[in-house]
N, C-alpha and C positions, 0 to 999 in steps of 0.2 A: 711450157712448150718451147722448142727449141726454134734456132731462127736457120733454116735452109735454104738458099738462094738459089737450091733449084724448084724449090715448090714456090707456088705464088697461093697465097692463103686472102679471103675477101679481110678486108679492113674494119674491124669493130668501132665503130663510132661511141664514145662514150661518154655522158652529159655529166657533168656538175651540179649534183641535186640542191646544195644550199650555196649562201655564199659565205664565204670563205676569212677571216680577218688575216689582213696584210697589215697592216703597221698606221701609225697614227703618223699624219706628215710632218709633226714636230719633234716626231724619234729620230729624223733624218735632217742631218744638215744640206745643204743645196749641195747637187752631183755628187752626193751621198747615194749609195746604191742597198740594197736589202736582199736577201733570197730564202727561195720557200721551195719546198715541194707538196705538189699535192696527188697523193694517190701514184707515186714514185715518178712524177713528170717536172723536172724544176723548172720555176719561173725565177724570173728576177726582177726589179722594177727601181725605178731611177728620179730621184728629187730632179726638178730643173725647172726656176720660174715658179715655188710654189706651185707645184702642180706634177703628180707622179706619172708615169708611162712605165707601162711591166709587158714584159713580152718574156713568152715561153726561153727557155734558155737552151736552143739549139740554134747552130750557123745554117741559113739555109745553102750555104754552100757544098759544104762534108757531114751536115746532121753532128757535129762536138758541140760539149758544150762550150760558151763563150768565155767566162772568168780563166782568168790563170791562177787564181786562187781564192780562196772561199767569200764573196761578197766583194770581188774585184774585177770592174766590167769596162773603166772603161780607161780611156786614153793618159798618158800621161800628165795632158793639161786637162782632162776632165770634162772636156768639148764635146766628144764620140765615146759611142760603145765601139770598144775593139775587141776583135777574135782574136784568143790567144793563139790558136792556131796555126793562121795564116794571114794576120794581123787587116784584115776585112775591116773597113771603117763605117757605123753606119750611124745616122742620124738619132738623138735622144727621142726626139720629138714624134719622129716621122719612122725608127726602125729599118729607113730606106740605104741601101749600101750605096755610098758617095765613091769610095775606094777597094781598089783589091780586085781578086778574082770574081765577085760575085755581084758585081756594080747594077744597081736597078732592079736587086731580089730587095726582098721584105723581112724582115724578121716578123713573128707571128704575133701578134697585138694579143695581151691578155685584158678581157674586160674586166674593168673595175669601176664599184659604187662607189658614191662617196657619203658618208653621213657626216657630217660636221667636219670635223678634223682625222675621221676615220676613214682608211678606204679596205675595201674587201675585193675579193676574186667574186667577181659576178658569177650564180650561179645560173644555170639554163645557157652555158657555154658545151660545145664540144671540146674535150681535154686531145691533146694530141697521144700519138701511140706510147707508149713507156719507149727508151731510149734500150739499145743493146747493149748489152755488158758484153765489150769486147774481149774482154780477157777470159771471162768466163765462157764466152762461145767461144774463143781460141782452145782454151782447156779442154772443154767439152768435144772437140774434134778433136785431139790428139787420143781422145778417150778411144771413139770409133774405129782410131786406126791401128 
């Protein structure tokens, strides 16, 4: 299905049947970062303090994703996740933007279990929409014209 902004279509909410394995926290060095997709919606998730934090990998600012390159989220000195974008600074811990255009949004909290040293994408989550492939809907409109 194609994405039209002049049609508004209802929003499919869609659950996460199992859970998921994400990484073992000793695959990750501290403010070492990891990424996954599931079901073509990427997440990312961030070592800090022993202890992981993974939020969906969209800016709630523009809806981009956040990395400038593959398993690369955050700041120079490793402090903040930062949008490559439009360099949006937002807390490891808390997801909450400190800096930028988007100051006091949230990035979207993915849950995760832990078993031992393992942690997983909780399942009985709703997944957010798949993201648009902008080029590809750019193509797809030169098609109609």
């Amino acid at each position: 299905m194609r994405h039209d902004a002049g049609n508004t279509l209802p929003t499919i909410k869609t659950m996460l049947k199992q859970d998921i394995f994400l990484c073992n926290l000793d695959d990750l060095d501290e403010q070492e970062s990891i990424e996954l997709s599931i079901e073509q919606r990427p997440l990312f998730a961030v070592r800090l303090n022993d202890n992981l934090y993974a939020y969906w990998n969209n800016c709630p600012h523009i809806g981009v994703p956040l990395n400038w390159m593959p398993g690369k989220f955050l700041d120079l000195d490793k402090a903040f996740i930062q949008c490559s974008s439009h360099g949006a600074i937002f807390g490891i811990d808390t997801g909450k933007c400190v800096a930028g255009p988007c100051v006091g949004d949230h990035l979207s909290r993915v849950e995760l279990k832990q078993k031992d040293n393992n942690f997983y994408v909780a399942a009985d989550q709703h997944l957010p929409s798949p993201p648009i492939n902008l080029r590809a809907q750019a193509l797809a409109d030169l098609e109609d014209n």
